[in-house]
C-alpha positions as CSV (number, residue, x, y, z in Angstrom):
1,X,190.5,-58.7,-80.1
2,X,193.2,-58.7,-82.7
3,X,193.1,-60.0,-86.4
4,X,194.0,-63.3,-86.7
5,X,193.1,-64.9,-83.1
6,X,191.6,-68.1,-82.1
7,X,188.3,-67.5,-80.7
8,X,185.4,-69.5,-78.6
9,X,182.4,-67.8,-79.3
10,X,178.4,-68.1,-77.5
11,X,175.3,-66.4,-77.7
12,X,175.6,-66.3,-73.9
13,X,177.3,-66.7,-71.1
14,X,174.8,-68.2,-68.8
15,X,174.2,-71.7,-67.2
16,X,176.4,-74.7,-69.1
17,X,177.6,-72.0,-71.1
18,X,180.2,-70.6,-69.0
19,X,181.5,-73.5,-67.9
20,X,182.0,-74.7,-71.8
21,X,183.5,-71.8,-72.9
22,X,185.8,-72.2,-69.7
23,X,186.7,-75.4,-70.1
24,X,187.2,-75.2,-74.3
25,X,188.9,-71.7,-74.1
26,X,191.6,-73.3,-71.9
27,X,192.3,-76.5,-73.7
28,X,192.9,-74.6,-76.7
29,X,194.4,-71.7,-75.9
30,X,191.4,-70.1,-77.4
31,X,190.2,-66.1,-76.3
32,X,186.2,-65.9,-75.0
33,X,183.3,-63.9,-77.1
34,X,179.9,-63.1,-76.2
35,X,177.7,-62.1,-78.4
36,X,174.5,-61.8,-81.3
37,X,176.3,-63.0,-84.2
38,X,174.7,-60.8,-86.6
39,X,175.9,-57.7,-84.8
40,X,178.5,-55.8,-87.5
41,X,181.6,-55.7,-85.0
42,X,181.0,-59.6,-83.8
43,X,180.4,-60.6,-87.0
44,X,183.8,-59.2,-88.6
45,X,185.6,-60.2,-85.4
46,X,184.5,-64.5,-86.2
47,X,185.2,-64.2,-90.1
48,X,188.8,-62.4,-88.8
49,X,189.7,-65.6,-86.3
50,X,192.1,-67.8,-87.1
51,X,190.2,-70.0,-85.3
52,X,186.9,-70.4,-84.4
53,X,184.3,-72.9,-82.1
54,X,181.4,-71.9,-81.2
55,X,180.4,-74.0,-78.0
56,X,177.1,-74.0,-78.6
57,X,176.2,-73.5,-82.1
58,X,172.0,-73.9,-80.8
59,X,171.9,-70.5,-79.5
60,X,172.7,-68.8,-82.7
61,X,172.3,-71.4,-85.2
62,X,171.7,-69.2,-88.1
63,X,174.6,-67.0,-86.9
64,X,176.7,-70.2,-87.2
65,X,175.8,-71.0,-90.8
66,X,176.3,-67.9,-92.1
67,X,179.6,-67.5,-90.3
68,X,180.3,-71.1,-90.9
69,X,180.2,-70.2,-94.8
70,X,181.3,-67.0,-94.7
71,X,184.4,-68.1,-93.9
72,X,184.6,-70.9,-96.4
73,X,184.9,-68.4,-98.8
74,X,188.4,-66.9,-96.9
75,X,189.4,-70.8,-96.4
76,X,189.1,-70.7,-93.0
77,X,188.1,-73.4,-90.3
78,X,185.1,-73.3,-88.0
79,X,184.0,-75.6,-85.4
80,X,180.0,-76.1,-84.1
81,X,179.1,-77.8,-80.6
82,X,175.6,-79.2,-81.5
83,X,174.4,-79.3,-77.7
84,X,170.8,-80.5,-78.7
85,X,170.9,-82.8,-81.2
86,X,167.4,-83.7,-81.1
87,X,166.4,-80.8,-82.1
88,X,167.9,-81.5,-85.7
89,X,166.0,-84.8,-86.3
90,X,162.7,-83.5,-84.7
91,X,159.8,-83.8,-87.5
92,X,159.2,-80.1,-87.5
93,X,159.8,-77.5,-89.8
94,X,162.7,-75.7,-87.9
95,X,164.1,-79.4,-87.6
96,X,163.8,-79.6,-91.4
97,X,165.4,-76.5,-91.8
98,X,168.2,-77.3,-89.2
99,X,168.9,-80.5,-91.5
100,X,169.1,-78.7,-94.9
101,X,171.5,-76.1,-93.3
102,X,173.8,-78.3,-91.3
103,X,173.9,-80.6,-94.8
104,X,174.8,-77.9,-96.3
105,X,177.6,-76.9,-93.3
106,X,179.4,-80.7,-93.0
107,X,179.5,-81.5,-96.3
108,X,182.3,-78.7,-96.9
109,X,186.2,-79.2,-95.5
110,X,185.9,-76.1,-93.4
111,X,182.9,-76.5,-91.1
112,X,182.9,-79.3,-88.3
113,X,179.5,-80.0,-86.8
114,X,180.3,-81.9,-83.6
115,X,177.2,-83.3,-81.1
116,X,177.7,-83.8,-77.1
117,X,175.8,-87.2,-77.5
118,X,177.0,-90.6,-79.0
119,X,175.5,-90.8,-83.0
120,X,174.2,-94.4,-82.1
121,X,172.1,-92.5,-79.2
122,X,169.6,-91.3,-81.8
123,X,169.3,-92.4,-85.3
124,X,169.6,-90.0,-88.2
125,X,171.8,-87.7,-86.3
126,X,175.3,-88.7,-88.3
127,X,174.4,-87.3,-91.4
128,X,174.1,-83.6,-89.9
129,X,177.5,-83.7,-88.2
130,X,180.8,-85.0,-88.8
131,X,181.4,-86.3,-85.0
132,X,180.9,-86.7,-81.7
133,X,182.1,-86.3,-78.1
134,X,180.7,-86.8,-74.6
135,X,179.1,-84.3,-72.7
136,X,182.1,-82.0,-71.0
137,X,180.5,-81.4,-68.4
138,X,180.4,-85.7,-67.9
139,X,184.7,-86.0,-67.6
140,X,185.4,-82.1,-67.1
141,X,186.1,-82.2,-63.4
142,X,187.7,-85.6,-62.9
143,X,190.9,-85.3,-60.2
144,X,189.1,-81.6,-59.1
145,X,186.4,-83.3,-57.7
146,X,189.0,-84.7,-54.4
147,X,190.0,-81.3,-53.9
148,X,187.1,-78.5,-54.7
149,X,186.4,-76.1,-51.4
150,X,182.7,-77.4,-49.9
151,X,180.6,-75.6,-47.8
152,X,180.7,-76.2,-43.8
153,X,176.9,-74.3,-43.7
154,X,174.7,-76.6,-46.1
155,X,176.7,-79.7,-44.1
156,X,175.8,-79.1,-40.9
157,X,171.9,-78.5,-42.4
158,X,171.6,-81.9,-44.0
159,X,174.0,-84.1,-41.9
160,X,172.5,-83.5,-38.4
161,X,168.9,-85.4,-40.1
162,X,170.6,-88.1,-42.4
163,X,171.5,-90.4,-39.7
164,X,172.4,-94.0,-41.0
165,X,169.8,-92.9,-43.9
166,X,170.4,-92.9,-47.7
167,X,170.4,-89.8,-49.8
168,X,168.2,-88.6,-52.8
169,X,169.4,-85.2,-54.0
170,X,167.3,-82.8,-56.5
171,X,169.4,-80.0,-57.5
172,X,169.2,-76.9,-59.3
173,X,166.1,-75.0,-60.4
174,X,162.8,-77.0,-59.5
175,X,160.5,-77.0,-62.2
176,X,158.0,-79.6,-64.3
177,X,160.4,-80.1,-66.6
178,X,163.0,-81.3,-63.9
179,X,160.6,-84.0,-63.1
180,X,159.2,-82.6,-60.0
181,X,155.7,-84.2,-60.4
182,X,157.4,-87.4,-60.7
183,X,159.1,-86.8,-57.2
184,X,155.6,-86.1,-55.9
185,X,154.3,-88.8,-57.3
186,X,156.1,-91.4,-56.0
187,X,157.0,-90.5,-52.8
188,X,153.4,-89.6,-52.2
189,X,152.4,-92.9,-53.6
190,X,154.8,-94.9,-51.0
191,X,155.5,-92.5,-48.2
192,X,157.7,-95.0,-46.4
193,X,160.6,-93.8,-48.9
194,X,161.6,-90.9,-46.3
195,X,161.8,-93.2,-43.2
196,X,165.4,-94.9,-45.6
197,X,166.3,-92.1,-47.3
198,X,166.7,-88.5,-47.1
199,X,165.3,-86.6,-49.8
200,X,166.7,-83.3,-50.5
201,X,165.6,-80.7,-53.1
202,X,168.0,-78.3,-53.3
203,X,167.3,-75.1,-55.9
204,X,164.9,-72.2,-56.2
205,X,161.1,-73.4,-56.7
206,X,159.3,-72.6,-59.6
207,X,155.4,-70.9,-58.9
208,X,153.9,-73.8,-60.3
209,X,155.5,-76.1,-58.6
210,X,154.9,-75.0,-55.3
211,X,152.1,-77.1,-54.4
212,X,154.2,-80.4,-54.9
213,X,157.1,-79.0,-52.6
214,X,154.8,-77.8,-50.5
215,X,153.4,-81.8,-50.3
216,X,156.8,-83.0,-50.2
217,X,157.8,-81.4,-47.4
218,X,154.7,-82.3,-45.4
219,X,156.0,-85.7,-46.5
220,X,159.7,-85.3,-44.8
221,X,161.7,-84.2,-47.4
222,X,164.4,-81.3,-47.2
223,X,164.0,-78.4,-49.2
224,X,166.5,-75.6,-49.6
225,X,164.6,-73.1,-51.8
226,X,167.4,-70.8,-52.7
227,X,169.7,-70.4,-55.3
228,X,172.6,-72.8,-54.3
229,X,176.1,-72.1,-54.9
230,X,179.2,-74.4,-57.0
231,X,180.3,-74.9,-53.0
232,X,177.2,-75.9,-51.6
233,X,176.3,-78.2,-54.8
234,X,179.5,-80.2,-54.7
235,X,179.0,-80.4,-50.5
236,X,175.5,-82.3,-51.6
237,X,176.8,-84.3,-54.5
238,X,179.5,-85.9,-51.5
239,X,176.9,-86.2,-49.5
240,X,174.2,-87.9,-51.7
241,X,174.5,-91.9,-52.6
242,X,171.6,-91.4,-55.6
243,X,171.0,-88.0,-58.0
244,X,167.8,-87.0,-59.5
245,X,168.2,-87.4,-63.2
246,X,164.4,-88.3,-63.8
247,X,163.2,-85.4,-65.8
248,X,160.1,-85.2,-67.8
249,X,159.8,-85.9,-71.9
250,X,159.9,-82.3,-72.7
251,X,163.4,-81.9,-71.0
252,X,164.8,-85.2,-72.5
253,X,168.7,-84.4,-73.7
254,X,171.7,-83.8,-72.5
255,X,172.2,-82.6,-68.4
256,X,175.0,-81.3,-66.5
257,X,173.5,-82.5,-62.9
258,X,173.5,-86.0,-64.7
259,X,177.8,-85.5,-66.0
260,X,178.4,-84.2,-62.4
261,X,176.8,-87.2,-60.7
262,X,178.7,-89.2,-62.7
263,X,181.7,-87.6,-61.5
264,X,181.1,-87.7,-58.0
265,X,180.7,-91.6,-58.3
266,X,177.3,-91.2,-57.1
267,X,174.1,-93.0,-58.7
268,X,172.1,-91.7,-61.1
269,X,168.2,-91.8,-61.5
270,X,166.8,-91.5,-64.8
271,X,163.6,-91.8,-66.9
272,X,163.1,-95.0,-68.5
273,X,163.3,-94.3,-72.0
274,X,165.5,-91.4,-71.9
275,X,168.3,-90.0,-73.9
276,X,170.7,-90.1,-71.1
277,X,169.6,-93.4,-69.9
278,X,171.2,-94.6,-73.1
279,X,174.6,-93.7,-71.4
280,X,173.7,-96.9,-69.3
281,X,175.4,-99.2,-72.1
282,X,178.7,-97.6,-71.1
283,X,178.4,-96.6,-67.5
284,X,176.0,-99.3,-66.3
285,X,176.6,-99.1,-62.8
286,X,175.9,-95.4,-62.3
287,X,172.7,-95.3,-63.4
288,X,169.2,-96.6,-62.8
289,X,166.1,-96.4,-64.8
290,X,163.0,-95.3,-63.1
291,X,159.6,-96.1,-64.6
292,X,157.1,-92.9,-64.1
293,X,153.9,-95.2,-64.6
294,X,155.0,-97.4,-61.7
295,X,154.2,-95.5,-58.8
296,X,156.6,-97.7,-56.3
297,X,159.3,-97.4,-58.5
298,X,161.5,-95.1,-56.7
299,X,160.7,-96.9,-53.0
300,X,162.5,-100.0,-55.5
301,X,165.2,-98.3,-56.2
302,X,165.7,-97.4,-53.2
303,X,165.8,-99.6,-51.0
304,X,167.1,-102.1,-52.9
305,X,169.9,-101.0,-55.3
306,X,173.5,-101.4,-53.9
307,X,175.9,-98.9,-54.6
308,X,178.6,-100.4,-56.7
309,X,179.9,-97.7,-58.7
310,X,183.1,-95.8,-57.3
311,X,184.4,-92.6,-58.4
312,X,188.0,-93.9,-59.2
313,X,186.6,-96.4,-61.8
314,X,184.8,-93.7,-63.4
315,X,187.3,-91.3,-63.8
316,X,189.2,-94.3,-66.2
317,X,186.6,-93.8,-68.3
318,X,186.6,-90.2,-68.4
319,X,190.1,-89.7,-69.1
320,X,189.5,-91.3,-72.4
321,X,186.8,-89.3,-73.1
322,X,188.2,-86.1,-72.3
323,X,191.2,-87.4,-74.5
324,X,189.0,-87.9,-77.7
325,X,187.6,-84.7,-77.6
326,X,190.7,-83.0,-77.4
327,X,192.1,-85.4,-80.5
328,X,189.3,-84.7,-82.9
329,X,188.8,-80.5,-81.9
330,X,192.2,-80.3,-82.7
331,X,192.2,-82.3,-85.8
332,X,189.3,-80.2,-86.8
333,X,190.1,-76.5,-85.6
């Protein structure tokens, strides 16, 4: 890369990641790197940009700061993505010392801290950045959503059993953090769920939860345990009416399955409590709050929630969105 570009930098370039650095690179005009921070040649190449966002400023957050002020010193902009904000206001020691560095980083004209989640979401969090936006991954599709290429093969699995049924999709990696012993839970609690909806889990299994799939499926519910490709997943979301969204405390922040369901128009099911269940003050149709502790709570929602939301009257909403982010990263960069 030459002197003087405009660069969107990560850590990585796995999961969420890609699709940011996608997404950011081609709204503004910005070239990709991947990379340790702290490695000499990466490190030269971010205080060189012109301009610079990091799209996830968690996976190298001490990389950011010293970046950040580095290039306060050559007057020079740079731009953070705070993807877990609750990791700043956690009352730990590393949350400590992510609050004294990001004080540090906002108060100065050339570092933008900017979270993926609302500051009246969680309390504290807009004095460690200087703005927000909603998750990309929750207005990033929009109009591609009519048009992306599905997949004939995961159709012709899942239609042939859905009848005149409902469908619950679970998708991507299934783990306890995912909310998996939830599932189990209440579906083993009130078994009659699978006789008006079709549950599908569709994502490789963790080892430790094989035991609940393994109950689930004795139970009636589909499970593709695979890896399951952007074709496939967009074939289920069309497919689905409700979205699994109901993952467990340790796993409570921002999610791309809960944007994309959004997207789709399709319902999503959250954990009571939870920080994307907040979303439900602006999107209220979308999404319904499932209560772990009350074992028939799914079999509720169920059978009893009417599908109101459509996808044209979301993507109002997410045009605005997408339009506020790109107004304050370019205000900023």
């Amino acid at each position: 890369m030459n002197k003087g570009e405009s660069i969107i930098h990560s850590r990585w370039k796995s999961g969420h990641r890609r699709e940011y650095l996608s997404l950011f690179a081609k709204m503004f005009s910005l070239r990709i790197s991947i990379g340790k921070v702290l490695m000499p040649r990466c490190c030269v190449r971010l205080i060189k940009a012109r301009r610079l966002l990091f799209s996830s400023l968690d996976d190298d957050f001490i990389g950011f700061v010293l970046i950040s002020l580095l290039r306060v010193i050559v007057q020079k902009k740079t731009v953070g993505i705070l993807v877990r904000p609750k990791s700043v206001i956690s009352k730990t020691f590393i949350g400590l010392m992510k609050r004294t560095l990001l004080l540090v980083c906002c108060r100065n004209r050339w570092t933008s801290v900017i979270t993926i989640v609302p500051h009246d979401y969680i309390n504290g969090i807009s004095l460690y950045s200087n703005g927000w936006i909603y998750d990309p991954q929750m207005w990033d599709l929009l109009d591609s959503t009519k048009c992306i290429n599905q997949n004939q093969n995961i159709q012709q699995v899942v239609v042939p059993i859905l009848s005149k049924r409902r469908m619950l999709l679970f998708v991507g990696r299934v783990s306890l953090e995912k909310g998996i012993q939830i599932m189990w839970n209440q579906v083993e609690s009130c078994p009659e769920i699978c006789e008006h909806t079709l549950i599908v889990i569709a994502g490789k299994v963790d080892d430790d939860c094989k035991e609940y799939v393994g109950q689930l499926i004795k139970l009636g519910v589909l499970v593709i345990n695979r890896y399951i490709t952007n074709g496939e997943l967009y074939s289920l979301y069309k497919l689905s009416s409700f979205v699994w969204c109901c993952y467990d405390k340790i796993y409570d922040q921002s999610s791309g399955v809960f944007g994309r369901t959004l997207q789709f128009g399709k319902c999503a099911i959250v954990r009571k409590g939870a920080q994307i269940a907040k979303y439900k003050q602006t999107v209220n149709d979308s999404i319904v709050e499932l209560s772990p502790e009350n074992s028939c709570s799914l079999n509720l929602i169920l059978s009893n929630i009417p599908l109101s939301q459509s996808q044209e009257t979301f993507a109002a909403r997410a045009y605005e969105w997408k339009d506020a982010c790109e107004e304050l990263l370019c205000s900023r960069l």
